[in-house]
C-alpha beads as a LAMMPS data file, in Angstrom:
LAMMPS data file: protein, C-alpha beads

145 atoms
144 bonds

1 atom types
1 bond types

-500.0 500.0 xlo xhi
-500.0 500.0 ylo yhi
-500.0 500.0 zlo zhi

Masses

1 110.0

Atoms # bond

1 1 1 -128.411 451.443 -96.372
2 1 1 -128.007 451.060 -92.515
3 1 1 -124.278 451.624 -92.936
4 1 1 -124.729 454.547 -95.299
5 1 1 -126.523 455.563 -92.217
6 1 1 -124.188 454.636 -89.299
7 1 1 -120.722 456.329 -91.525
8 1 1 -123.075 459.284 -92.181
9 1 1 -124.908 459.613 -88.548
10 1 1 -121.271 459.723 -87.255
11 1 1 -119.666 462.027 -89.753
12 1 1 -122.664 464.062 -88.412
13 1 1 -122.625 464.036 -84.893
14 1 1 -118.237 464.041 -84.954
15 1 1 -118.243 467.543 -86.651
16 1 1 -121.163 468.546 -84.133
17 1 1 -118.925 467.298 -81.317
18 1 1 -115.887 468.748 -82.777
19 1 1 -117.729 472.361 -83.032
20 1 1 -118.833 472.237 -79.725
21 1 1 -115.328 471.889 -78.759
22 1 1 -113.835 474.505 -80.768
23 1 1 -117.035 476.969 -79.179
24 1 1 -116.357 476.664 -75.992
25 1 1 -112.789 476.581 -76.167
26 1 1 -112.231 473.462 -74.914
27 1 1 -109.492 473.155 -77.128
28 1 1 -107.519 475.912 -75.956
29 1 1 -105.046 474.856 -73.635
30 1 1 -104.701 478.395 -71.724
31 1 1 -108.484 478.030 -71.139
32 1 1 -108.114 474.644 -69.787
33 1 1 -105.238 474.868 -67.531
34 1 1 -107.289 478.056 -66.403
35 1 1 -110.015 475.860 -65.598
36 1 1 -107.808 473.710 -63.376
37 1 1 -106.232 476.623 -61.825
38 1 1 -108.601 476.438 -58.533
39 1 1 -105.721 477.847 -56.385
40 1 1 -104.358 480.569 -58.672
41 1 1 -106.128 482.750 -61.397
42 1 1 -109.620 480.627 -61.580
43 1 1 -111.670 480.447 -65.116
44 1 1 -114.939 478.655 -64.033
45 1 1 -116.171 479.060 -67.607
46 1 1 -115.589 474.962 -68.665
47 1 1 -117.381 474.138 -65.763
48 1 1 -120.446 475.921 -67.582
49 1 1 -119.212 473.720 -70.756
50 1 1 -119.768 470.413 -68.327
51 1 1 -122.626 471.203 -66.600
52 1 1 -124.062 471.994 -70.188
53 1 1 -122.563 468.276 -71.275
54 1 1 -123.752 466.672 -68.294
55 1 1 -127.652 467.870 -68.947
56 1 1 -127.446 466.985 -72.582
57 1 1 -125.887 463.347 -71.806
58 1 1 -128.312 462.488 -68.685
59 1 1 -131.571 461.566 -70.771
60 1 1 -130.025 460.347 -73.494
61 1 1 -128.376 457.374 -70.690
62 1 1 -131.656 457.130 -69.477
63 1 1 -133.133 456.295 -72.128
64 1 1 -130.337 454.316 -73.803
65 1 1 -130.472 451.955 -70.156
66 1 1 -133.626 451.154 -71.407
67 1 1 -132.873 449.589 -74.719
68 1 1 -130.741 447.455 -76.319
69 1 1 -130.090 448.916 -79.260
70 1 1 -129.256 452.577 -80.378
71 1 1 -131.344 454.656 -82.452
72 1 1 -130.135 453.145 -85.761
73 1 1 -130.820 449.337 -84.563
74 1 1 -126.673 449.136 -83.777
75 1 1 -126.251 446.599 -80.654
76 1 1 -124.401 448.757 -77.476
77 1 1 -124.206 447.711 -74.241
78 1 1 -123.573 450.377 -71.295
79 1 1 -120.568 449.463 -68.773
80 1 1 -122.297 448.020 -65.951
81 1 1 -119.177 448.720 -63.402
82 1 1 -119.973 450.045 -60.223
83 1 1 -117.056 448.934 -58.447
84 1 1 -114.116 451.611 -57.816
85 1 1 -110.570 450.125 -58.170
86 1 1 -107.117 450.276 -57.909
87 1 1 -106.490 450.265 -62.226
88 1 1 -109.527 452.551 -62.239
89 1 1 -108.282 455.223 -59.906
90 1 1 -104.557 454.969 -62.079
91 1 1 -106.482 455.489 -65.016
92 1 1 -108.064 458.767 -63.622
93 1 1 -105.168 460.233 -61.812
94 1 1 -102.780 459.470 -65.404
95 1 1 -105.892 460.954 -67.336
96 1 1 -106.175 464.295 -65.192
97 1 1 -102.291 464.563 -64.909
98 1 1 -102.385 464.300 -68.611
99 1 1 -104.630 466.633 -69.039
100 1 1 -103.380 469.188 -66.578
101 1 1 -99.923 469.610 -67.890
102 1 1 -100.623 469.560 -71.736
103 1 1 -104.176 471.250 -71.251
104 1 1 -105.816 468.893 -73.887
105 1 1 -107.802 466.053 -73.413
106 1 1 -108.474 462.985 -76.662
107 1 1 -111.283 465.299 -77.949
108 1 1 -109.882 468.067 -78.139
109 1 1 -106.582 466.960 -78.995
110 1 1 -108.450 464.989 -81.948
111 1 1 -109.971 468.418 -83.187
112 1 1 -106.699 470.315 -82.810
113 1 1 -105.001 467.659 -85.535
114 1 1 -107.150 469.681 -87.931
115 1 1 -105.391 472.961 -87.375
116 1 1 -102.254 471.262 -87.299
117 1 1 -101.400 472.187 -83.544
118 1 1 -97.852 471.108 -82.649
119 1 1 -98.658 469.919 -79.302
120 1 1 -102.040 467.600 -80.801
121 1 1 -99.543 465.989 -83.001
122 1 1 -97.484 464.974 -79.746
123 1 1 -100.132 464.425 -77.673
124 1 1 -102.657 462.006 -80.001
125 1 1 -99.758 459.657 -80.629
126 1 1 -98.489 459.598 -77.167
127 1 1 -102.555 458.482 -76.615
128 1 1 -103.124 455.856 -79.058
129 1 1 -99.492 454.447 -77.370
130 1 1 -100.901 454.789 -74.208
131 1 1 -103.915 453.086 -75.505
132 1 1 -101.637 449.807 -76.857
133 1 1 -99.797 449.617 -73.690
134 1 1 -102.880 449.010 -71.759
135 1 1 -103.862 446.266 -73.455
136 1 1 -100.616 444.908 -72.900
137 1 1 -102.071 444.297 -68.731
138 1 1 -103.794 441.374 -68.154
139 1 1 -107.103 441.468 -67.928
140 1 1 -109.841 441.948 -65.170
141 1 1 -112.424 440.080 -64.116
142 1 1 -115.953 442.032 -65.110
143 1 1 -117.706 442.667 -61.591
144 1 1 -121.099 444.590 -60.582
145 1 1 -120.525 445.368 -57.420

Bonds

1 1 1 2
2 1 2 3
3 1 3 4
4 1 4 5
5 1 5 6
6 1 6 7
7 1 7 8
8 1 8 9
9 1 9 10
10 1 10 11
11 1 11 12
12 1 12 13
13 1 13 14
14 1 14 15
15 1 15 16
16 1 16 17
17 1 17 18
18 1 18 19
19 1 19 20
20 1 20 21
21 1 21 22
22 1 22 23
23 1 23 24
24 1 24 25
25 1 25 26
26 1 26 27
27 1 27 28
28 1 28 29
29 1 29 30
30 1 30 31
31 1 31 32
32 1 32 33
33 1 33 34
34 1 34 35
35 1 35 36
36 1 36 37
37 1 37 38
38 1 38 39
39 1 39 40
40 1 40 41
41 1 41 42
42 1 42 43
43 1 43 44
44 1 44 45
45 1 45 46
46 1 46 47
47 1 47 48
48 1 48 49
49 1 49 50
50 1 50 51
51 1 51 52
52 1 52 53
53 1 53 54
54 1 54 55
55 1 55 56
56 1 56 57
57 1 57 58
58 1 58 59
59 1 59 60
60 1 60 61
61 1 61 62
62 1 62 63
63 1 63 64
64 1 64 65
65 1 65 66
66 1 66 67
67 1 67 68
68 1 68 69
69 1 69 70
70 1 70 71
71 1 71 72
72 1 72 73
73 1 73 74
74 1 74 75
75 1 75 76
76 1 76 77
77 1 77 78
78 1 78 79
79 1 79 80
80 1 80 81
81 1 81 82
82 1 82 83
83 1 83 84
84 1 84 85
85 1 85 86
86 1 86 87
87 1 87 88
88 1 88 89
89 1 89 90
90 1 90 91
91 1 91 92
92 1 92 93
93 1 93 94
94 1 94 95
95 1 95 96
96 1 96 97
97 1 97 98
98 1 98 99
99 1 99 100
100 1 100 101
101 1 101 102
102 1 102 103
103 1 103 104
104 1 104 105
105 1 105 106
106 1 106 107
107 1 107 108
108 1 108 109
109 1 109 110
110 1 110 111
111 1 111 112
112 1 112 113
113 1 113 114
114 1 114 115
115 1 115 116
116 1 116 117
117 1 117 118
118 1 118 119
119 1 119 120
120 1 120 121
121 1 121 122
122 1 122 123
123 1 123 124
124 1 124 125
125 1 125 126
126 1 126 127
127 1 127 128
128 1 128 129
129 1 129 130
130 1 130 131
131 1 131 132
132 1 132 133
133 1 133 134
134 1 134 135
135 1 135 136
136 1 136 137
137 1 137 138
138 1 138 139
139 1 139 140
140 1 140 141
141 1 141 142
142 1 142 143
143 1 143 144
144 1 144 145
């Protein structure tokens, strides 16, 4: 029954997600690239989308750093990181490059395979192989600091 649950639960809160998404344009790459457009023609509007994001996401950490489990009795464990490196600063600057040239982010680009956009069907592959290569570094040492 508790996998009925988890398959269900996540079916669930995907097509929320994926709603969200499509509402506030997020996966509109014009609207995006508008976003990032701070020197030019500026569209603040995803900023809104974020801040919204952010206020949703903050308790639900809050509480979820207080347990071990989530809601339906699944084991999770939070990233306990603090530490800002030299692969994590790559990672961001190919992620926002990524993002600001093609306008779509893995969400997004996740939701737009639905409508069969052209440039989701480049862009989610070109992820997942992104993804592979990764784990194709060797691997760091886990710190707290």
């Amino acid at each position: 029954m508790r996998e009925i649950l988890t398959i269900l639960s996540a079916g669930v809160f995907g097509l929320l997600f994926g709603l969200g998404l499509i509402t506030s344009h997020m996966t509109d790459p014009a609207v995006v690239v508008g976003f990032l457009d701070v020197a030019g023609d500026w569209d603040p509007t995803l900023a809104f989308v974020m801040i919204g994001g952010i206020a949703v996401a903050a308790p639900a950490f809050f509480i979820a750093r207080r347990g071990e489990q989530a809601l339906l009795g699944e084991a999770f464990s939070l990233p306990n990181r603090l530490r800002i490196d030299r692969p994590l600063t790559l990672g961001s600057a190919i992620f926002g490059l990524g993002w600001g040239l093609a306008g779509i982010c893995p969400g997004p680009g996740i939701t737009l395979l639905g409508s069969g956009d052209i440039g989701a069907m480049v862009f989610v592959p070109a992820t997942i192989a992104g993804m592979f290569l990764a784990r194709l570094r060797p691997p760091q040492m886990a710190t707290s600091t």
